[in-house]
C-alpha positions as semicolon CSV with decimal commas, in nm:
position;residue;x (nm);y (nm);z (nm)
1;X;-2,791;0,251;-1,030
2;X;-2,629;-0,059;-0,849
3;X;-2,264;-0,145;-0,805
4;X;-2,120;-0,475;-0,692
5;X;-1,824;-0,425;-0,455
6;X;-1,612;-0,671;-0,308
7;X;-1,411;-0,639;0,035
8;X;-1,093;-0,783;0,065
9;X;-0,775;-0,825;0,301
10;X;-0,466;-0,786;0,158
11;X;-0,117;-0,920;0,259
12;X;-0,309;-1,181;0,482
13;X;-0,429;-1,513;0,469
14;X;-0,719;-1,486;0,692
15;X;-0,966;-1,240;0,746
16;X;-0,946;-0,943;0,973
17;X;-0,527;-0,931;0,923
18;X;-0,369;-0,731;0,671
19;X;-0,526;-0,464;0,511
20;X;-0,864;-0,418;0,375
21;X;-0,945;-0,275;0,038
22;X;-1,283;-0,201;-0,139
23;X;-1,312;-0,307;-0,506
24;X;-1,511;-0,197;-0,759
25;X;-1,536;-0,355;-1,104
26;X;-1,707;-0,100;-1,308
27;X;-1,821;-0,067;-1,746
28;X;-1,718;0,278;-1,706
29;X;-1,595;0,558;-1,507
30;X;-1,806;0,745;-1,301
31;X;-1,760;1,107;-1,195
32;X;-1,460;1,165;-0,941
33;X;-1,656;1,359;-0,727
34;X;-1,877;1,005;-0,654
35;X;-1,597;0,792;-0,637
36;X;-1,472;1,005;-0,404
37;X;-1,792;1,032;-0,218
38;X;-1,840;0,614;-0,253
39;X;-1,460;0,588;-0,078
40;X;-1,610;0,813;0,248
41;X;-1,905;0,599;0,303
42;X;-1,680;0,303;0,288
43;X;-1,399;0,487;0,493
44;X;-1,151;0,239;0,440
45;X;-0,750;0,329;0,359
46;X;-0,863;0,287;-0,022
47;X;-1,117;0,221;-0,247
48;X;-1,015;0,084;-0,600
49;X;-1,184;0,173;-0,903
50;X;-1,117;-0,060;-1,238
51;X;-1,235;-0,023;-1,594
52;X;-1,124;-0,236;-1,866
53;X;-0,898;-0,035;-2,143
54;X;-0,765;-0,254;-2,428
55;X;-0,579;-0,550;-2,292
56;X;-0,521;-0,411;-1,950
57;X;-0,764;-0,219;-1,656
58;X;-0,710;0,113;-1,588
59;X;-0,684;0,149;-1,164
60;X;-0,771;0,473;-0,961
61;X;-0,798;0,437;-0,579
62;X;-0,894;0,683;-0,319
63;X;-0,825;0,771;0,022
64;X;-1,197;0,842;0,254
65;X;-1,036;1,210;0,150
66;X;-0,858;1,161;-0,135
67;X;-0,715;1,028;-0,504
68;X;-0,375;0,861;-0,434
69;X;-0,123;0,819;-0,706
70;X;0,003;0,453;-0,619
71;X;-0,184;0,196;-0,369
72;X;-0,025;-0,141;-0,360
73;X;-0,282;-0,310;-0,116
74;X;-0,558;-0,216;-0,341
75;X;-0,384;-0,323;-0,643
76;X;-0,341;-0,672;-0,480
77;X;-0,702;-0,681;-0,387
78;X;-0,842;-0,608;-0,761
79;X;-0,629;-0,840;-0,892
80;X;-0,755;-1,018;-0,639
81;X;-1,091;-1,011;-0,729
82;X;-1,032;-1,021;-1,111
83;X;-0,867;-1,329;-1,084
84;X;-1,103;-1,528;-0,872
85;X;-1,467;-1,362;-0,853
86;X;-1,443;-1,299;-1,238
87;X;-1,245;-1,579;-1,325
88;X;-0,957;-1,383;-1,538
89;X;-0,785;-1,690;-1,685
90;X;-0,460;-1,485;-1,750
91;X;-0,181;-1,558;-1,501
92;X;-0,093;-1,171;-1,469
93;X;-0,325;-0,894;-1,510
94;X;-0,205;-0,612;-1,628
95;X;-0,275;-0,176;-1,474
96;X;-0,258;0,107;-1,595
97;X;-0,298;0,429;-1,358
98;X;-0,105;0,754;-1,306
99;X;0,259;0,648;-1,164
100;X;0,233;0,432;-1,464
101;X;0,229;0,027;-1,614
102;X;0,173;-0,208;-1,341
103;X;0,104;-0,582;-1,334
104;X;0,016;-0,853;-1,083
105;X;0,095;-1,203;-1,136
106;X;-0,025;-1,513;-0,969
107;X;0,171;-1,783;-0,862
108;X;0,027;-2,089;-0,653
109;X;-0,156;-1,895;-0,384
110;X;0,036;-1,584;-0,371
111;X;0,027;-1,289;-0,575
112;X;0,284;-1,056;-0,651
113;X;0,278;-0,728;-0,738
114;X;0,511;-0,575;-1,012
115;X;0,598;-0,212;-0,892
116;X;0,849;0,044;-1,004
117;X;1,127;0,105;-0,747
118;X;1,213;0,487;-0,552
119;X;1,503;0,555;-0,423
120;X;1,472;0,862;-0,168
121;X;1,693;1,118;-0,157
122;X;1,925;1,196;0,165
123;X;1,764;1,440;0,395
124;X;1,945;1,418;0,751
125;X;1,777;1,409;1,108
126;X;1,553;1,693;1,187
127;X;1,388;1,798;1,484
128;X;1,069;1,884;1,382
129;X;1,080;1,529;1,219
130;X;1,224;1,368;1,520
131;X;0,913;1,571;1,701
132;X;0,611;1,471;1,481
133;X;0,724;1,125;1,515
134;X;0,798;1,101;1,870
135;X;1,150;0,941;1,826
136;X;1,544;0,972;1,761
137;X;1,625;0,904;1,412
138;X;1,924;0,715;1,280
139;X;1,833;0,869;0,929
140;X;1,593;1,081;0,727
141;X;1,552;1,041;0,388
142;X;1,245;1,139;0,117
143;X;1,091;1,106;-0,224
144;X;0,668;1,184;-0,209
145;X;0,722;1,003;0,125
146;X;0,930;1,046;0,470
147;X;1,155;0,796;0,531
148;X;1,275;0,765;0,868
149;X;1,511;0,492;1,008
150;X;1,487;0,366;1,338
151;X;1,748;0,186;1,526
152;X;1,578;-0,127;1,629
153;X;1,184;-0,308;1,571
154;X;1,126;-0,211;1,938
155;X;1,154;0,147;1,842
156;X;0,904;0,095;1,537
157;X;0,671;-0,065;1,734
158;X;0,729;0,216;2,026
159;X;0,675;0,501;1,783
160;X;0,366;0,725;1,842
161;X;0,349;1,033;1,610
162;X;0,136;1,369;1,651
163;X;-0,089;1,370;1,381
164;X;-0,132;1,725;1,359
165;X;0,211;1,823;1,356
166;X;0,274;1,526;1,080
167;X;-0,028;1,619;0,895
168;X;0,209;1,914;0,827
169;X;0,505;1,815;0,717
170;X;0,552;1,835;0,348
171;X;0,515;1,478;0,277
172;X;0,223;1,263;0,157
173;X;0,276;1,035;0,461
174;X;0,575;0,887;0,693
175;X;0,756;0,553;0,651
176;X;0,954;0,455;0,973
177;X;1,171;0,151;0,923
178;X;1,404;-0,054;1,074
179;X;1,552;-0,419;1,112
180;X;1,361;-0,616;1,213
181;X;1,417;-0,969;1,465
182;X;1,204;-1,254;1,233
183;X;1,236;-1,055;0,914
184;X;1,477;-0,874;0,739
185;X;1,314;-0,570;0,793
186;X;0,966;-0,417;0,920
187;X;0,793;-0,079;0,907
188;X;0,475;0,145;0,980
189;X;0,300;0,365;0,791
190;X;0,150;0,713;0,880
191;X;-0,036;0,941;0,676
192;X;-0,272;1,185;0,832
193;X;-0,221;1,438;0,554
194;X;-0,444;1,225;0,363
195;X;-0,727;1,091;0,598
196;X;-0,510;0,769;0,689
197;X;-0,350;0,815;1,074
198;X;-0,163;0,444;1,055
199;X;-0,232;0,191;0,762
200;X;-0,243;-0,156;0,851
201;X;-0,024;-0,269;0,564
202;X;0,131;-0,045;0,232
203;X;0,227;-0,235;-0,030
204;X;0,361;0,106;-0,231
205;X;0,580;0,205;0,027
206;X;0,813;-0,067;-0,045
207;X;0,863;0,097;-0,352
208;X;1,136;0,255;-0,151
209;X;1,206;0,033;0,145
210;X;1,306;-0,284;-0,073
211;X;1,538;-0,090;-0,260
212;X;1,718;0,066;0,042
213;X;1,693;-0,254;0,276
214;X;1,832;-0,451;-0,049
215;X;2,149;-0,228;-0,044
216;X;2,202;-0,228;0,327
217;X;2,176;-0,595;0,372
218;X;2,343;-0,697;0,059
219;X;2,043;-0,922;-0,092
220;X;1,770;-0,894;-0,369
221;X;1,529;-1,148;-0,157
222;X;1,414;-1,036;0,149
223;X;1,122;-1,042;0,386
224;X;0,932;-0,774;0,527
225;X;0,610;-0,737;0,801
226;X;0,419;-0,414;0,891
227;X;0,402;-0,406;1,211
228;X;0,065;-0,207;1,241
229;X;-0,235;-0,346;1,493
230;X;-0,339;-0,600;1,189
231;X;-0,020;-0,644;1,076
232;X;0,107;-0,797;0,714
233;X;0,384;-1,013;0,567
234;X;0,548;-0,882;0,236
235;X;0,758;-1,108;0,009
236;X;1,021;-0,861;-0,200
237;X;1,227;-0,906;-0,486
238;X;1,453;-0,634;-0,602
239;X;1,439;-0,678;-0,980
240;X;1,676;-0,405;-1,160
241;X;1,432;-0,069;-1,159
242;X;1,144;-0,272;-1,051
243;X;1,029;-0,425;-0,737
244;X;0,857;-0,767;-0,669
245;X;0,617;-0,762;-0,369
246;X;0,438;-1,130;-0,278
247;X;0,142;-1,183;-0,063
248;X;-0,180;-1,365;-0,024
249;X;-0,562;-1,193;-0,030
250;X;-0,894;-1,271;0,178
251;X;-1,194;-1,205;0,059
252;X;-1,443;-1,144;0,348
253;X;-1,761;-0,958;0,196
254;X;-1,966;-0,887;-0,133
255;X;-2,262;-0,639;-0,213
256;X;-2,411;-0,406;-0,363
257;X;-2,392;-0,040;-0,318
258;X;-2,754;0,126;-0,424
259;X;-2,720;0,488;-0,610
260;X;-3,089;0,541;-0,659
């Protein structure tokens, strides 16, 4: 069996920026122990999976280690790919997966990704937080996520966590945040728990940092960057319950993955 897979770099308009996703376009599902198997040898943050269902494809993506419930980077990639390697003439494509209906629609060059929003819960400043992140907190807050506020960008970009000891932590993964100087707000993204120690750019953790960043500053329309190594600029709309994220895709390689 063969499999055409395309490589892509979301949240960037060039290659090598923004964060890379592996897409596959498949007729039907195959087991979940190979698709987990096919995201290790590709040992990227995640591998998408897409099968058409009715009017809309049903996504699954998965960490080198794992099956994730919500990737936003990979989502932008298939669409991605859908639109312009298969030539979907819609103007939004339409998801299904597990955290629900999800669409991305194109406008001009930019694609923007139609996400539902989560508002974390108040947690407070703890040390073994504080500890596994290697910094002072201004707040703590979590959903499926840590979310820890910062006081400055500096101290984002300053932040060095212990793995193990975040690995740990009841959490899927660790958002720290903060305002940022050229945008209205940046972040990083940690998540050694499930094979990824800093991803370059995470479109579903704005799930939770629009919303919040939307209250604080007073504004539905903001901009965001992740200010990993490769680094990414987000777009956001708070919309109501949903979230708007913008950004542009790169596709940098095609092939085929041989099974037998």
């Amino acid at each position: 069996m063969q499999l055409a897979f395309h490589q892509v770099d979301a949240f960037s308009d060039r290659p090598f920026s923004g964060n890379p996703a592996m897409v596959y376009r498949l007729e039907a599902w195959l087991a979940d122990e190979l698709m987990q198997k096919i995201a290790a040898e590709h040992n990227l943050a995640e591998t998408a999976f897409l099968v058409r269902e009715g009017q809309a494809w049903h996504i699954r993506w998965f960490t080198p280690t794992t099956e994730v419930p919500l990737c936003g980077h990979a989502t932008l990639a298939s669409a991605f790919v859908l639109f312009d390697i298969y030539k979907e003439s819609a103007e939004r494509i339409d998801f299904t997966c597990k955290s629900g209906p999800l669409s991305v629609s194109r406008e001009g060059d930019r694609l923007w990704l139609d996400f539902p929003t989560i508002v974390p819960s108040e947690i407070g400043v703890t040390l073994d937080v504080e500890r596994a992140l290697g910094v002072e907190a201004v707040d703590v807050l979590g959903s499926n996520e840590l979310f820890v506020v910062l006081d400055s960008e500096q101290a984002v970009l300053d932040c060095k966590p212990d793995m193990a000891a975040l690995a740990k932590l009841p959490w899927l993964g660790a958002i720290v945040t903060a305002r940022g100087n050229q945008h209205d707000f940046v972040s990083r993204y940690f998540a050694p728990a499930i094979g990824i120690d800093e991803d370059p750019v995470t479109g579903s953790t704005h799930c939770s940092l629009i919303p919040y960043w939307a209250k604080r500053l007073g504004k539905s329309n903001l901009t965001a960057c992740q200010r990993s190594a490769r680094g990414g600029e987000l777009f956001c709309r708070l919309e109501g319950e949903r979230v708007k994220i913008g950004g542009n895709a790169t596709l940098v390689a095609s092939g085929t993955l041989h099974l037998s």
